[in-house]
C-alpha beads as a LAMMPS data file, in Angstrom:
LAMMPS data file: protein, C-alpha beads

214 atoms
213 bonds

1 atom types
1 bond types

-500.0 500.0 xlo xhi
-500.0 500.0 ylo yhi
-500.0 500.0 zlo zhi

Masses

1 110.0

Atoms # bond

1 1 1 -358.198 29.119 -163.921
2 1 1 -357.659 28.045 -167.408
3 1 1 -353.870 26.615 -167.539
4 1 1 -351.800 26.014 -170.514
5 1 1 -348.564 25.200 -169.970
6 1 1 -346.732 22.917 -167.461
7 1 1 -343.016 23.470 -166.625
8 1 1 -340.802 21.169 -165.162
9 1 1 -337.409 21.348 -163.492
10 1 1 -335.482 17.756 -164.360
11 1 1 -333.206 16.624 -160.914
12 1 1 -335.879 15.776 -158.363
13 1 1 -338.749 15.868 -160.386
14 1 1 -338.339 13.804 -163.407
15 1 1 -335.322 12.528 -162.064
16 1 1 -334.502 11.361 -158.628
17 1 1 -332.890 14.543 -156.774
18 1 1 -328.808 14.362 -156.758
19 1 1 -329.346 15.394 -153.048
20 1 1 -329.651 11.841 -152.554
21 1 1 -326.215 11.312 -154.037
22 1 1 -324.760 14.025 -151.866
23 1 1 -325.848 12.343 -148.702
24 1 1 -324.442 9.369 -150.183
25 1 1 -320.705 10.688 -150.789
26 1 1 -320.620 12.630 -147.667
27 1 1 -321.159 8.975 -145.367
28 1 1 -318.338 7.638 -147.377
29 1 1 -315.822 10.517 -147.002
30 1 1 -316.312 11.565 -143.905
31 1 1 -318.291 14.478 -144.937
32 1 1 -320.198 16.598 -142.556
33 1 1 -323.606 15.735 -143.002
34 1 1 -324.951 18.694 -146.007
35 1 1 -321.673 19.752 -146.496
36 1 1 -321.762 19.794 -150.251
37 1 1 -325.889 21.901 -149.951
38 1 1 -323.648 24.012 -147.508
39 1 1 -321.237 24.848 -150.397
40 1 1 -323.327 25.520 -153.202
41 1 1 -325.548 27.958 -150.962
42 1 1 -322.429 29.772 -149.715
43 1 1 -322.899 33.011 -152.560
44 1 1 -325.059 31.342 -154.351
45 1 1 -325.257 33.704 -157.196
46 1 1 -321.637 34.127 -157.411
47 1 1 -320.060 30.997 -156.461
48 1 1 -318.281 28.325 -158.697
49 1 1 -321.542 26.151 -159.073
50 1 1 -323.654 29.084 -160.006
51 1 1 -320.921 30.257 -162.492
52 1 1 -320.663 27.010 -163.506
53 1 1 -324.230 26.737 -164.468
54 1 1 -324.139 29.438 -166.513
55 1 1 -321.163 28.474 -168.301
56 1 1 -319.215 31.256 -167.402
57 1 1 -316.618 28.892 -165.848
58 1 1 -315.372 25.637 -167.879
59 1 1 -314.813 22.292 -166.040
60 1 1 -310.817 23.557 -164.984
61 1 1 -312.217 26.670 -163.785
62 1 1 -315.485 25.345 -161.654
63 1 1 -312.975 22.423 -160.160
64 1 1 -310.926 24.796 -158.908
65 1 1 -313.412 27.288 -157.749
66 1 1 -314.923 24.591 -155.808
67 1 1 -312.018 23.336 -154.300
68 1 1 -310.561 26.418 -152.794
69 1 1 -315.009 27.214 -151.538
70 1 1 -315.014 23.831 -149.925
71 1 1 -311.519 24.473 -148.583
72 1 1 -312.590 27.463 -147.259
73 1 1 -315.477 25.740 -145.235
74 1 1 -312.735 22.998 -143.660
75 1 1 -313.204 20.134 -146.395
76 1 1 -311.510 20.321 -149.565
77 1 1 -313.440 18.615 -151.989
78 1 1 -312.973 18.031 -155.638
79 1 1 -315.499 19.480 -157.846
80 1 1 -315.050 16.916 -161.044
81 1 1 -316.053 13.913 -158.068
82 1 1 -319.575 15.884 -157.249
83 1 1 -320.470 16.599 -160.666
84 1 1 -320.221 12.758 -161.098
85 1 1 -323.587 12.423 -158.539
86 1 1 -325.731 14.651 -160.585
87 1 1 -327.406 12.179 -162.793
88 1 1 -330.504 10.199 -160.664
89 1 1 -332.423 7.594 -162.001
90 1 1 -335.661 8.805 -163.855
91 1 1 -338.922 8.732 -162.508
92 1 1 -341.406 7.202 -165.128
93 1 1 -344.699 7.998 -163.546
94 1 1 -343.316 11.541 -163.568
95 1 1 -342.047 11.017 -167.428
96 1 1 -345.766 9.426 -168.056
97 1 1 -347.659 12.805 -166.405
98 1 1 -345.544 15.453 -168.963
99 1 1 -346.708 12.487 -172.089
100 1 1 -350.141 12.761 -170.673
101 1 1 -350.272 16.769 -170.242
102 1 1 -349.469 16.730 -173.955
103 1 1 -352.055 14.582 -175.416
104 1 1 -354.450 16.760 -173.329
105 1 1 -353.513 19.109 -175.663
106 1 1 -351.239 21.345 -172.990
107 1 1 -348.050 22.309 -173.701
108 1 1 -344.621 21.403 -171.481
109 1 1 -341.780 23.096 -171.059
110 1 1 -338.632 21.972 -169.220
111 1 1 -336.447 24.704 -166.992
112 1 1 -333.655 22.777 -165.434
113 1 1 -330.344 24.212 -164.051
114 1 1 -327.634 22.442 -165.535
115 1 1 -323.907 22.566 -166.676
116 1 1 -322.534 21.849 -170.028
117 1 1 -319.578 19.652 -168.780
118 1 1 -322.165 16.690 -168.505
119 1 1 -323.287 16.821 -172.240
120 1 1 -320.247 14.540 -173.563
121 1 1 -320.799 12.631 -170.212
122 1 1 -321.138 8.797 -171.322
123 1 1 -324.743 9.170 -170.148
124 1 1 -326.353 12.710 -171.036
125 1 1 -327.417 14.458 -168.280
126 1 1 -331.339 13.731 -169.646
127 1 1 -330.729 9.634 -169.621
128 1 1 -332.722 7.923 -172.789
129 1 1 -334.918 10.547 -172.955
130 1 1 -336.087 12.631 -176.249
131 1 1 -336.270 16.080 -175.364
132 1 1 -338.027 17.368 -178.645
133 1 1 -340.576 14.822 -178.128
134 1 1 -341.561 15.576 -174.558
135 1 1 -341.063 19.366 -174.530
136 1 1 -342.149 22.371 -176.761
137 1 1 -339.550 24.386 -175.029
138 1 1 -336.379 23.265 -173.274
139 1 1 -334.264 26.036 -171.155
140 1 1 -331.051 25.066 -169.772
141 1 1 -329.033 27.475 -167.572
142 1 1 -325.846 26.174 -169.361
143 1 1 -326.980 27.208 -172.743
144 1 1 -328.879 30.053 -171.778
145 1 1 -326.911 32.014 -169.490
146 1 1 -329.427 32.408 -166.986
147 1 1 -330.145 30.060 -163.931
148 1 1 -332.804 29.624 -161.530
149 1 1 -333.938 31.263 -159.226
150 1 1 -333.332 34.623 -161.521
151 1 1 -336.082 35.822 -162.524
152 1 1 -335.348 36.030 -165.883
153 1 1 -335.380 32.292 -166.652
154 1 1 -338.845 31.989 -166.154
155 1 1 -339.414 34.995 -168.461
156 1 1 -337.101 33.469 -170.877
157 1 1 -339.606 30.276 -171.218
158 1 1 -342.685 32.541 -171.146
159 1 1 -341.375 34.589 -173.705
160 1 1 -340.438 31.315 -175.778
161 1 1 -343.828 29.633 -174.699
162 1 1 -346.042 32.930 -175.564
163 1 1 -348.034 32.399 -172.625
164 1 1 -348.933 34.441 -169.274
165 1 1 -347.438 33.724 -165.898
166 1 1 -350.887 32.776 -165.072
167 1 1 -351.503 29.781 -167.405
168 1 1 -348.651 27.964 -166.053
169 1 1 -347.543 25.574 -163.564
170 1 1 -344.575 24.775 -162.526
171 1 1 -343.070 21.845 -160.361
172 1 1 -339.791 21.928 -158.830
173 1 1 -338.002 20.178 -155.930
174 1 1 -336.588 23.594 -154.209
175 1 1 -338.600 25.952 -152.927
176 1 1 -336.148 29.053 -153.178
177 1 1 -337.146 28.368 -157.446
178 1 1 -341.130 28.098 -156.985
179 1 1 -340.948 30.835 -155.041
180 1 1 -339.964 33.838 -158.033
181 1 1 -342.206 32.226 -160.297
182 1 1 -345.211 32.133 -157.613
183 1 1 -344.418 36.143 -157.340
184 1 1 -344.842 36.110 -161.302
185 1 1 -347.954 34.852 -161.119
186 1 1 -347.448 30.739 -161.683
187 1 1 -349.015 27.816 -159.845
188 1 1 -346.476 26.209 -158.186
189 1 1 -346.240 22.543 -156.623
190 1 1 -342.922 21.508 -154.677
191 1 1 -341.814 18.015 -155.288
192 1 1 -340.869 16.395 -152.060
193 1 1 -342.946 13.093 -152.847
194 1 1 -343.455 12.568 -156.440
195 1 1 -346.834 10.174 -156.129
196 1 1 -348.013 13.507 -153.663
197 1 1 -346.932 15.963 -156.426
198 1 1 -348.217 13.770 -159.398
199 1 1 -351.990 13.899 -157.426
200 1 1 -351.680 17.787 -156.814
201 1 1 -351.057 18.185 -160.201
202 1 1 -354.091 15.954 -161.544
203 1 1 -356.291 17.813 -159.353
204 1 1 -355.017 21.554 -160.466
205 1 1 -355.285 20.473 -163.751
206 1 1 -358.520 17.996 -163.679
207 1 1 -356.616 15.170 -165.531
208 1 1 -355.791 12.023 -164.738
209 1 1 -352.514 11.995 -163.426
210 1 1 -350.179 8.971 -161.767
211 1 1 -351.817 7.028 -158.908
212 1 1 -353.749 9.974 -157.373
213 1 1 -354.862 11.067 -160.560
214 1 1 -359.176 11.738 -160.556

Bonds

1 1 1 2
2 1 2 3
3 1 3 4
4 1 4 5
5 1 5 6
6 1 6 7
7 1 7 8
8 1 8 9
9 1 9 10
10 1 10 11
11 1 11 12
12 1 12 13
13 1 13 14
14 1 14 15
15 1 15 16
16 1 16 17
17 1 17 18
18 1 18 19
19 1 19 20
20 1 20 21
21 1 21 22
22 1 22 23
23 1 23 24
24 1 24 25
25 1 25 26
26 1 26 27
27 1 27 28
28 1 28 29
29 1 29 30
30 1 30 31
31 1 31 32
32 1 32 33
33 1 33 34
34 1 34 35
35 1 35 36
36 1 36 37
37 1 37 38
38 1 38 39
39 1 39 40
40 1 40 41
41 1 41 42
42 1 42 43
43 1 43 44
44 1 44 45
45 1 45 46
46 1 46 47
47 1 47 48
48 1 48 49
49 1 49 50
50 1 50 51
51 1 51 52
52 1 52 53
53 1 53 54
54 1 54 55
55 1 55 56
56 1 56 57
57 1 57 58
58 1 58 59
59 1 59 60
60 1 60 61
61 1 61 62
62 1 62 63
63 1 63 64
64 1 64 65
65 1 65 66
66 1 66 67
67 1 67 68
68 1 68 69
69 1 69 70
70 1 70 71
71 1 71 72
72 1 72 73
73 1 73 74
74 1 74 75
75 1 75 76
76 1 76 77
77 1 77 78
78 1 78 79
79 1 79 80
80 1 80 81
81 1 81 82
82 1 82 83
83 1 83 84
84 1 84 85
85 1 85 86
86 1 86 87
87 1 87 88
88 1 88 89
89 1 89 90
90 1 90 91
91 1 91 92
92 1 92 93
93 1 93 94
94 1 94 95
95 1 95 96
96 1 96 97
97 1 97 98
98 1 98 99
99 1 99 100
100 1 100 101
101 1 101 102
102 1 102 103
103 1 103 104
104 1 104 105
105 1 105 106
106 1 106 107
107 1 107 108
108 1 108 109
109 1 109 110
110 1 110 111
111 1 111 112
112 1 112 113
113 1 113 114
114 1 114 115
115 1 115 116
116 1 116 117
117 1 117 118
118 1 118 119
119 1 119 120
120 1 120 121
121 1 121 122
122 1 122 123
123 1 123 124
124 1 124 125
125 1 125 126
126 1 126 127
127 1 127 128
128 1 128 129
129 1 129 130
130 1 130 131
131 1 131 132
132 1 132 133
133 1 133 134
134 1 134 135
135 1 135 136
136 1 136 137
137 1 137 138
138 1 138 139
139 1 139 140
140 1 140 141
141 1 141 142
142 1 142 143
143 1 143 144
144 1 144 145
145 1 145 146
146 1 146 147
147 1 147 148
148 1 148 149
149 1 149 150
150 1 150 151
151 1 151 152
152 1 152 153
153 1 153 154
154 1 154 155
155 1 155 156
156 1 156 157
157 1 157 158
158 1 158 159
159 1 159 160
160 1 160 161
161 1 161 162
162 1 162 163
163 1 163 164
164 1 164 165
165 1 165 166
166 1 166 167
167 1 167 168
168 1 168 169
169 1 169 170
170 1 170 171
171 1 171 172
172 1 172 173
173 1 173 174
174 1 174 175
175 1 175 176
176 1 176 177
177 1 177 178
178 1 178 179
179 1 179 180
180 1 180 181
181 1 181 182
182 1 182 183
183 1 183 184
184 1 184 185
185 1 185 186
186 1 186 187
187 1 187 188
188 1 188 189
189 1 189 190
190 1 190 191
191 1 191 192
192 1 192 193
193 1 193 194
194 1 194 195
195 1 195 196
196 1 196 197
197 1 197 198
198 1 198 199
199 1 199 200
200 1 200 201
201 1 201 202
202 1 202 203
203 1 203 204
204 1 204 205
205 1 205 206
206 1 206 207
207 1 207 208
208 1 208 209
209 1 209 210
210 1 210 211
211 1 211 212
212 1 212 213
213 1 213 214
């Protein structure tokens, strides 16, 4: 297989996964265990993060959407405090791979769900990082209207990329968002451990790659 393109998703893959910060918040508040996961997968095409993400709520509206869902499920939480936890600290063997892909002369792309509130955040969502220098094409569900796992993200970057399903693949934390663009046709590597990831990658694509790289 002859690939040209890799694709990342940003939280838990170039960045450390907000998951992380969700555990973290729940131990101080008394939180049941994944009780803000349990939220955001209650209707989650339809529910006030998904909405959110696709900018068809603004902050007022997604805090209190999320209120009244988290109410609903016995712990009223407030959604401005959890969108607070979504920046992690970036990963730089993972930033290193996507520099390294591109002097191999493949092309990146980055799909990452996101929401627009955190663009006038002190800290942008993407840290320090240039996106034009690291990316050919960058698709975020805030901008674009379209989130994973729809399918129509990943056509959205295939269409910008001009490339097959087939030439591409893509590494993202969940598995419910490899798993439509495996169907398409993409290689697919779920990040659980980055250094694990990093050495699937290098071996997919024959390039030196992080600590496992060939």
């Amino acid at each position: 297989m002859t690939y040209r393109t890799v694709l990342w998703d940003f939280g838990g893959v170039l960045s450390s996964s907000p998951f992380e910060a969700f555990a973290r918040f729940e131990l101080e508040h008394d939180l049941p265990a994944g009780f803000l996961r349990r939220v955001n997968a209650t209707d989650p095409d339809t529910n006030a993060w998904a909405r959110f993400e696709r900018s068809a709520l603004d902050l007022e509206g997604f805090a209190a959407a999320f209120l009244a869902e988290s109410g609903a499920l016995g712990h009223a939480v407030d959604g401005r405090e959890v969108l607070e936890l979504l920046t992690g600290d970036l990963r730089p063997a993972m930033v290193d791979a996507v520099r390294a892909c591109r002097r191999a002369g493949l092309r990146t792309a980055l799909l990452t769900n996101n929401v627009s509130a955190l663009d006038d955040a002190p800290h942008a969502w993407h840290g320090p990082l240039l996106l034009d220098e690291l990316f050919d094409v960058v698709v975020e569900s805030s901008k674009a209207g379209v989130r994973k796992p729809d399918p129509a993200a990943y056509a959205l970057v295939l269409e910008h990329l001009g490339v097959r399903a087939e030439e591409v693949v893509f590494l993202d934390d969940l598995g419910i968002n490899l798993k439509p663009a495996r169907a398409m046709g993409m290689t697919t590597i779920k990040v659980e451990d980055p250094d694990e990831a990093l050495a699937r990658l290098s071996a997919i694509l024959g390039l030196p790659l992080g600590a496992g790289g060939p």
